[in-house]
Backbone as a ProteinNet text record, in pm:
[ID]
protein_1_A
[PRIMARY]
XXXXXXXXXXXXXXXXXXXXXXXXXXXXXXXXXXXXXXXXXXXXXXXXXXXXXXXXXXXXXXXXXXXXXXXXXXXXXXXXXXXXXXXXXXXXXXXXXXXXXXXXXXXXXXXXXXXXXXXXXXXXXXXXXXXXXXXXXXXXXXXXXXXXXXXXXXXXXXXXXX
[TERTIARY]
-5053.1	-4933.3	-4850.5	-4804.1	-4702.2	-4575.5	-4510.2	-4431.5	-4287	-4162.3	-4047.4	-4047.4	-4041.2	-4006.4	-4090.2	-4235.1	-4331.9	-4294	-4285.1	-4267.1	-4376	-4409.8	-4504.4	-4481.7	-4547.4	-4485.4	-4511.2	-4444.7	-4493.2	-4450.5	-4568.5	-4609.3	-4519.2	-4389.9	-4302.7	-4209.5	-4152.8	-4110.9	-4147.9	-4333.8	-4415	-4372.1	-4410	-4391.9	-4298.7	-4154.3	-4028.2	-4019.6	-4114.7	-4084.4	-4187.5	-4310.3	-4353.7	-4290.9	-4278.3	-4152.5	-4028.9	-3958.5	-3871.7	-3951.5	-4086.5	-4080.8	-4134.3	-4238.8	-4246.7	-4139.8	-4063.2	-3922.3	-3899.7	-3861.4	-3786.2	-3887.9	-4058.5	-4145.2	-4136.3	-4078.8	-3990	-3915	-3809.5	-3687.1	-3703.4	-3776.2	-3838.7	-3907.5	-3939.6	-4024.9	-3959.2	-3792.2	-3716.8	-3691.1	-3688.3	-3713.5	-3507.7	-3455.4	-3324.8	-3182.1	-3228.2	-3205.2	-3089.3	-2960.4	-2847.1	-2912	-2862.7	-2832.4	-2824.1	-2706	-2639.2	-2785.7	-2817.2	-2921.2	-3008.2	-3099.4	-3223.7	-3177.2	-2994.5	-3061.7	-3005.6	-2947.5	-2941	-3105.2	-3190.3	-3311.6	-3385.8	-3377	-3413.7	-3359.8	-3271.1	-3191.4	-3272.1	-3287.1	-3363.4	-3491.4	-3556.5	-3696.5	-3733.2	-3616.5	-3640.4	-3582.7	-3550	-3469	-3611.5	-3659.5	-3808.5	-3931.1	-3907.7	-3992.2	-3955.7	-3839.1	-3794.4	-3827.5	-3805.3	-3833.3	-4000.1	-4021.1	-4193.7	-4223.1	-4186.7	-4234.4	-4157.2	-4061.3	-4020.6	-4081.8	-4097.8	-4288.1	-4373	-4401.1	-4530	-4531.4	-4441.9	-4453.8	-4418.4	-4353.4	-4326.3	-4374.8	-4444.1	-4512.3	-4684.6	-4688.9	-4851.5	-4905.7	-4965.3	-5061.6	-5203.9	-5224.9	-5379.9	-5481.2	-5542.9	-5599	-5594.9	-5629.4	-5551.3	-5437.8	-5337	-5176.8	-5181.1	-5224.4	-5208.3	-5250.4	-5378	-5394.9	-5292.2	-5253.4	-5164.2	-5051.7	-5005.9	-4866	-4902.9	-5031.2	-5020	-5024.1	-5085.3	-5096.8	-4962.5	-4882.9	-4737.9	-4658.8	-4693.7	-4590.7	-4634.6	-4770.7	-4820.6	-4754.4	-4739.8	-4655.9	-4520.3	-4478.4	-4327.7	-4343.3	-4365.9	-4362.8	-4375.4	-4528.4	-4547	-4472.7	-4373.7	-4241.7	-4110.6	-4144	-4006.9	-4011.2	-4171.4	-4171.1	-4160.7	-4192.1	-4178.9	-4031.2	-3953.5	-3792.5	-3747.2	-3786.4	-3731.1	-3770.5	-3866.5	-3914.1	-3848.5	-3810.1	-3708.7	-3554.6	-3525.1	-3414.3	-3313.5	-3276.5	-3193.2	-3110.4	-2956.4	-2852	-2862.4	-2898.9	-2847.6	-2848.4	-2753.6	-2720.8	-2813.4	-2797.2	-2870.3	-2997.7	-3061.5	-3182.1	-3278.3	-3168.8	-3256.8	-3241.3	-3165.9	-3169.7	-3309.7	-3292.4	-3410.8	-3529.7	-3495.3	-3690.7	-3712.7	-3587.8	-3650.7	-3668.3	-3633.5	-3663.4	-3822.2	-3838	-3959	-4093.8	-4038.2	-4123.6	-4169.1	-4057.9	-4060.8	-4154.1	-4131.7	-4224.3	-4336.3	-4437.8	-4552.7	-4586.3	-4524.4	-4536.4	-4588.8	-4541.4	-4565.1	-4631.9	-4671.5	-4751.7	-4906.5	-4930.1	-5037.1	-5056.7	-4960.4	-5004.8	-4999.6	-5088.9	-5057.8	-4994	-5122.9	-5113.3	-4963.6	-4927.6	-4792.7	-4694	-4684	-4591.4	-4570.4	-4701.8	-4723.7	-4636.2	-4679.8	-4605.4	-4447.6	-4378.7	-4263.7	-4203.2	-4284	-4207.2	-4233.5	-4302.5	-4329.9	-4213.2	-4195.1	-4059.9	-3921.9	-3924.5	-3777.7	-3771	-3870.3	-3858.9	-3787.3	-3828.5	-3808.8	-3645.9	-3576.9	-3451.5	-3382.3	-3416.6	-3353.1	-3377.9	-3453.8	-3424.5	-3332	-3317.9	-3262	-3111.5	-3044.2	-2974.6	-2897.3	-2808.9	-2809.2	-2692.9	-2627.4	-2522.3	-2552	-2725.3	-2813.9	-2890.1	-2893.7	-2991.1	-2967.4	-2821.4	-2801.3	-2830.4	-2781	-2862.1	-2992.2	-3089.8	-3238.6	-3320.5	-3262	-3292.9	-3297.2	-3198.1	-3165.7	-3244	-3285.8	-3393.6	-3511.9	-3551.9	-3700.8	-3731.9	-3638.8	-3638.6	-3688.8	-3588.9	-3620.7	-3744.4	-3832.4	-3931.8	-4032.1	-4008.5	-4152.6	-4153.9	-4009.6	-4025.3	-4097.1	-4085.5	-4112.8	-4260.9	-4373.1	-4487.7	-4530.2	-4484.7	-4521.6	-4548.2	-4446.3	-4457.7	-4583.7	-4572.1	-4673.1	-4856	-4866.3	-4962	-5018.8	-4946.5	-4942.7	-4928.8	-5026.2	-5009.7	-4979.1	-5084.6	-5031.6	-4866.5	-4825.3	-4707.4	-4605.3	-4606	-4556.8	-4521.3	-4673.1	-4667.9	-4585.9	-4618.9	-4544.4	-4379.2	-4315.2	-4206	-4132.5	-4199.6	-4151.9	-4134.5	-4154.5	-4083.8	-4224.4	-4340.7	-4488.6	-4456	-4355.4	-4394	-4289.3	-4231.9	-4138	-4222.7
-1534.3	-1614.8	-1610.1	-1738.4	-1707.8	-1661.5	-1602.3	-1554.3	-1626.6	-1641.8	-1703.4	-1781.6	-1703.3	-1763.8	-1858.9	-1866	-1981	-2103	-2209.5	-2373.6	-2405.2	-2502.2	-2602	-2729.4	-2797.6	-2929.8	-2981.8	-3108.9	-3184.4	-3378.3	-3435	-3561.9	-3625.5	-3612.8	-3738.2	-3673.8	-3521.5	-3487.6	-3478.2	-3482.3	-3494.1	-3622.2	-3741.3	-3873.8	-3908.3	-3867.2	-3911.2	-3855.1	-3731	-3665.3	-3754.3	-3778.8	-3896.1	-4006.7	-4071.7	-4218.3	-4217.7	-4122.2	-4116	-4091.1	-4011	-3968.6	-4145.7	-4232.4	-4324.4	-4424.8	-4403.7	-4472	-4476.2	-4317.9	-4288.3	-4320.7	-4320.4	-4381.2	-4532.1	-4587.5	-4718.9	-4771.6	-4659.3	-4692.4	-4656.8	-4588.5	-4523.8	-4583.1	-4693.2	-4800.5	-4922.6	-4937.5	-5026.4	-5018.3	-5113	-5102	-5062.3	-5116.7	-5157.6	-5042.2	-4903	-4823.5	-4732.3	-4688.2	-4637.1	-4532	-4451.6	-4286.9	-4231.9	-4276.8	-4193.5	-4247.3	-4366	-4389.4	-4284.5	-4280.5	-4202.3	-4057.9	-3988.3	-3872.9	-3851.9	-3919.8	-3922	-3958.8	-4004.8	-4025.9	-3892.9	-3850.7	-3730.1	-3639.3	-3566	-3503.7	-3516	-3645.4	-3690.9	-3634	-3667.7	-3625.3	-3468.1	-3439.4	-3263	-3203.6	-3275	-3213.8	-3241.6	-3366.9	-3407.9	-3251.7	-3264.4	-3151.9	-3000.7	-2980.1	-2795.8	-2865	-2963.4	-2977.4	-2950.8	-2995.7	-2968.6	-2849.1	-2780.3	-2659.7	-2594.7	-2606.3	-2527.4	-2532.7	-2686.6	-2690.5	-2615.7	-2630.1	-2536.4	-2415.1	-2325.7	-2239.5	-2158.4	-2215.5	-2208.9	-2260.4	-2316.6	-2404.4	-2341.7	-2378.8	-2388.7	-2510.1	-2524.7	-2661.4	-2703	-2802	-2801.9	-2834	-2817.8	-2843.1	-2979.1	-3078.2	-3214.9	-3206.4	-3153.8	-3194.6	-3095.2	-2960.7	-2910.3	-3002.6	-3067.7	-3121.4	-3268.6	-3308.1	-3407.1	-3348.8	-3246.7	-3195.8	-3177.7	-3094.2	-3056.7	-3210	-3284.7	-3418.7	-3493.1	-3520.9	-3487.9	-3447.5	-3287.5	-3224.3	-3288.6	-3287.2	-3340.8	-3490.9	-3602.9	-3679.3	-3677.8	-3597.2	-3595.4	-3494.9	-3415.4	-3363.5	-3460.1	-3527.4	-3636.2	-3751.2	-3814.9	-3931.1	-3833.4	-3731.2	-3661.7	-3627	-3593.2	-3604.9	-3722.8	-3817.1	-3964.3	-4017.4	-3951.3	-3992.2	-3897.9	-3782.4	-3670.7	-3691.8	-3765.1	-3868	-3935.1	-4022.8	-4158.8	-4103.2	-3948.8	-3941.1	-3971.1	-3795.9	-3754.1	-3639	-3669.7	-3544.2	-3515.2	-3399.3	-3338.9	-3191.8	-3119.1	-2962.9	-2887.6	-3003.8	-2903.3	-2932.7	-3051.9	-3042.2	-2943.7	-2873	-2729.5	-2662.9	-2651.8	-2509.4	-2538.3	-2664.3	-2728.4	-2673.2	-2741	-2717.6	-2567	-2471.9	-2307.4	-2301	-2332.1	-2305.3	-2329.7	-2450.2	-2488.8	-2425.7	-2391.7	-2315.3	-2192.5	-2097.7	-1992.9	-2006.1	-2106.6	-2106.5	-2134	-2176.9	-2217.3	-2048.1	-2059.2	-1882.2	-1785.3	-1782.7	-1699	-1699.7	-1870.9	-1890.1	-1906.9	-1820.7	-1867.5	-2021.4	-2131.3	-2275.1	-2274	-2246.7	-2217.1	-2345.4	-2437.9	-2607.8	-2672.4	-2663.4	-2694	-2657.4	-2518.5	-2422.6	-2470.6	-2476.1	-2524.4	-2689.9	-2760.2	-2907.1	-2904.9	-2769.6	-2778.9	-2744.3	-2650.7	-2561.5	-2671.8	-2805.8	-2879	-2956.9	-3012.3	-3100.1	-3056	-2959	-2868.2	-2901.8	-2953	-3011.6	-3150.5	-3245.7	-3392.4	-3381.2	-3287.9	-3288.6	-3201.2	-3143.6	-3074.3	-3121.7	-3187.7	-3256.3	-3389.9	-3478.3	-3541.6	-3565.4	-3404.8	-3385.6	-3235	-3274.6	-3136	-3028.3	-3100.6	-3001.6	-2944.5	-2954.4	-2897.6	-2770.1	-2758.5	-2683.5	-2505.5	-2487	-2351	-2330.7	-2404.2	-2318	-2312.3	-2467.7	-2440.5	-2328.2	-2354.1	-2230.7	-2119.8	-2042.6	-1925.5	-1929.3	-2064.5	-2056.6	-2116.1	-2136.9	-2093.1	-1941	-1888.4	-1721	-1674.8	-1718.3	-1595.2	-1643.4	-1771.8	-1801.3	-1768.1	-1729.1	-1687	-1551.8	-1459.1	-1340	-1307.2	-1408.9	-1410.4	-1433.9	-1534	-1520.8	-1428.4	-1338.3	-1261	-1116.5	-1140.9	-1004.7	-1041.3	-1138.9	-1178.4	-1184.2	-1211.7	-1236.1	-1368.1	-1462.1	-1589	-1644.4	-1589.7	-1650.2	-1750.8	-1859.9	-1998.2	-2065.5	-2019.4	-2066.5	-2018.7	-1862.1	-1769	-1845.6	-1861.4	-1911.6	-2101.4	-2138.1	-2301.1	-2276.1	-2152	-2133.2	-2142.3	-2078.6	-2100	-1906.6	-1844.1	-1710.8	-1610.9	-1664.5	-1627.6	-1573.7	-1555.6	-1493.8	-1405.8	-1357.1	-1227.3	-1097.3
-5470.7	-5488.8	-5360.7	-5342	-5205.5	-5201.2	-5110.9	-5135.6	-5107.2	-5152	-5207.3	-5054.6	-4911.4	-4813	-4774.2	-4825.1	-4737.1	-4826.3	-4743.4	-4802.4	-4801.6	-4897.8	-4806.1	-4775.7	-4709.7	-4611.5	-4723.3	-4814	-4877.9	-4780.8	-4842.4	-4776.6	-4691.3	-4811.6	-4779.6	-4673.7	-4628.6	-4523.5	-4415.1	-4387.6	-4288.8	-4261.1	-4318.6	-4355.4	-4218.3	-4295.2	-4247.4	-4090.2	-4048.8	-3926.7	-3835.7	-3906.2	-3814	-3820.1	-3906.4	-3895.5	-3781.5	-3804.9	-3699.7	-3509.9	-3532.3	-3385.4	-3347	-3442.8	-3418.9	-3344	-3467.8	-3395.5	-3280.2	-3230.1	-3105.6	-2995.5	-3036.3	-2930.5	-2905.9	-3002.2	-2942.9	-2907.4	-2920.4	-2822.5	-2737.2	-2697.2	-2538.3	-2473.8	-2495.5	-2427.1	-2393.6	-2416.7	-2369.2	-2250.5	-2188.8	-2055	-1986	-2064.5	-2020.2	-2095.9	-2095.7	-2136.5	-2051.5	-2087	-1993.8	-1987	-1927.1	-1884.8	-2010.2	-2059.6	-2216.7	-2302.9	-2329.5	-2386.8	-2423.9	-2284.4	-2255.1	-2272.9	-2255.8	-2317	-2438.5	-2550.3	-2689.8	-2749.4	-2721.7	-2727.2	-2690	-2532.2	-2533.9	-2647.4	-2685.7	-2788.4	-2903.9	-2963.5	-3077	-3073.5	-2974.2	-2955.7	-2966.5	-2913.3	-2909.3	-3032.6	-3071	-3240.5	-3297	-3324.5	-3397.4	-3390.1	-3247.8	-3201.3	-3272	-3273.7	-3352.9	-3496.9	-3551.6	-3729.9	-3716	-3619	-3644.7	-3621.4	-3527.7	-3498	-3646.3	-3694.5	-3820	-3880.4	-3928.5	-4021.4	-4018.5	-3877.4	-3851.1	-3851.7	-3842.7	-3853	-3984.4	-4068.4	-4172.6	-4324	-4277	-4404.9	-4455.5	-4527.7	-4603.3	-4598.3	-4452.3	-4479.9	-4474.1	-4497.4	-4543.3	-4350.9	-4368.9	-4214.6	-4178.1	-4226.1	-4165	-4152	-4221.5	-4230.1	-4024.3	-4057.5	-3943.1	-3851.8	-3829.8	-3734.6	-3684	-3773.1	-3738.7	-3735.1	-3727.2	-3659.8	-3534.4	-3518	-3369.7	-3304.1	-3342.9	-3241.8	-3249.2	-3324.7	-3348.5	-3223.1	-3231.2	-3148.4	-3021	-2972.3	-2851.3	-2818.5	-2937.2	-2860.7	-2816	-2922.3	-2902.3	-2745.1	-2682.8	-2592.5	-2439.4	-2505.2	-2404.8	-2399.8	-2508.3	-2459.9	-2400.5	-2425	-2411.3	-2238.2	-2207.6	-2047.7	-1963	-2030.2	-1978.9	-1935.1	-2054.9	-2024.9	-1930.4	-1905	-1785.4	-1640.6	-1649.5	-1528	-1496.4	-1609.3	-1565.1	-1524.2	-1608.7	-1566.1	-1632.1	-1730	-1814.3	-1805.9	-1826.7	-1802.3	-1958	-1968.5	-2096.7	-2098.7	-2075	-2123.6	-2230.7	-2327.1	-2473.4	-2491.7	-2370.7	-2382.6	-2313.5	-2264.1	-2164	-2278.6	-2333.3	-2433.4	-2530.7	-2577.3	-2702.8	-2613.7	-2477.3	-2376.7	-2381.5	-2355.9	-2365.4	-2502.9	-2571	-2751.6	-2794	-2707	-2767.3	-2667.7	-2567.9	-2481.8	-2543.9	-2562.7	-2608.6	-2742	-2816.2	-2948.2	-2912	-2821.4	-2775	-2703.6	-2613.4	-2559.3	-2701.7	-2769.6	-2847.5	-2975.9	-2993.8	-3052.9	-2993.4	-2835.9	-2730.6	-2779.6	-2776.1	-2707.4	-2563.9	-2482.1	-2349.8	-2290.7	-2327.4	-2256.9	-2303.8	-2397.9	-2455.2	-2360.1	-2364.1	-2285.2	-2196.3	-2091.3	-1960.7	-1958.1	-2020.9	-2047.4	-2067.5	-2121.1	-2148.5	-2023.1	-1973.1	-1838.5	-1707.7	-1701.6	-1609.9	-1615.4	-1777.6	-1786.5	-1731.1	-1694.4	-1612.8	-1497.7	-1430	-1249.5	-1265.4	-1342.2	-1297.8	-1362.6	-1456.8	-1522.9	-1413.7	-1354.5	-1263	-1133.3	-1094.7	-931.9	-994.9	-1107	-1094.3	-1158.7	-1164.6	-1221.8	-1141.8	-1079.5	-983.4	-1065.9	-1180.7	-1207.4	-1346.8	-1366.1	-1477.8	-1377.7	-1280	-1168.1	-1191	-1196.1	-1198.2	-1399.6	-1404.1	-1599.4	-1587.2	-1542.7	-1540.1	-1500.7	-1383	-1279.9	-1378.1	-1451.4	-1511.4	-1632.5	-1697.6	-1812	-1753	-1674.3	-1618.4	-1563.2	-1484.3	-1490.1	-1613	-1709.9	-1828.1	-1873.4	-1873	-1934.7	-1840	-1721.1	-1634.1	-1619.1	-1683.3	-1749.8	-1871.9	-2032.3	-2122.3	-2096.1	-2044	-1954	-1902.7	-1809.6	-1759.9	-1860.7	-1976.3	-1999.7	-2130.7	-2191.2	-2268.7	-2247.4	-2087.7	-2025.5	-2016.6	-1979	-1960.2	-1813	-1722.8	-1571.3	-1517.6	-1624.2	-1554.8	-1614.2	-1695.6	-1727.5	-1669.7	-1593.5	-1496	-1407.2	-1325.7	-1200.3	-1162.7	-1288	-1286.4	-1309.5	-1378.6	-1348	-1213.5	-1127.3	-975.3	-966.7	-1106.1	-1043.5	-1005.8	-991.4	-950.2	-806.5	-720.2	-612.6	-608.6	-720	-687.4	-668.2
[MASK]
++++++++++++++++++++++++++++++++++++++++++++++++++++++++++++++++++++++++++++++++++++++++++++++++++++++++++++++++++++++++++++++++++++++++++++++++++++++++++++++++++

């Protein structure tokens, strides 16, 4: 029997978490999108992303349901790098990116990890008064790497040659 704290995902909340990331993969493809736009969109995307990872880590699911979360999380990661390219100010989307790093870190998603800790360059070269927080949460995540035993996610931190 399971115990009081495990959920399980049922259909229609999976449902709604893909519906929405759908969504936001279409507003992300407007070409004619502000600043504020792209990072209330970013925001969205990375909120999509912690409900899933809550899912996932919390739930009882059947092996398809798992597999379509992980492919899930993989898009939402991959529109969410697309908009950090184009070039997004957002404060709380560094905190969401170490959140979700840290949950890949420690769930060994290496490739994930690696994808989250890449998205910190294009938000931080094009955003200079995000640079000193980044800076300070890529430290702690190429600490959290290092001590885990995670080299390549170490070394893409930038803190591989202390």
């Amino acid at each position: 029997m399971a115990e009081e704290s495990t959920r399980i995902v049922h259909g229609p909340t999976f449902k709604n978490l893909l519906d929405n990331v759908t969504k936001l993969e279409k507003q992300t493809q407007k070409k004619d999108l502000s600043s504020d736009e792209k990072s209330v969109l970013a925001q969205d995307l990375l909120s999509c992303l912690l409900d899933a990872l809550d899912m996932q880590s919390e739930a009882v699911m059947s092996q398809s349901v798992k597999e379509q979360m992980s492919l899930t999380i993989e898009r939402i990661v991959r529109r969410f790098k697309l908009l950090a390219e184009q070039g997004i100010a957002c404060e709380a989307c560094l905190e969401k990116l170490k959140n979700s790093c840290i949950y890949f870190m420690r769930a060994k998603h290496e490739i994930l990890a690696k994808e989250i800790v890449a998205v910190f360059q294009p938000v931080l070269v094009t955003n200079s008064h995000l640079r000193a927080e980044g800076i300070r949460k890529l430290g702690m995540l190429g600490c959290l790497a290092m001590k885990d035993g995670l080299p390549q996610i170490y070394d893409r931190t930038g803190t591989g040659a202390l």
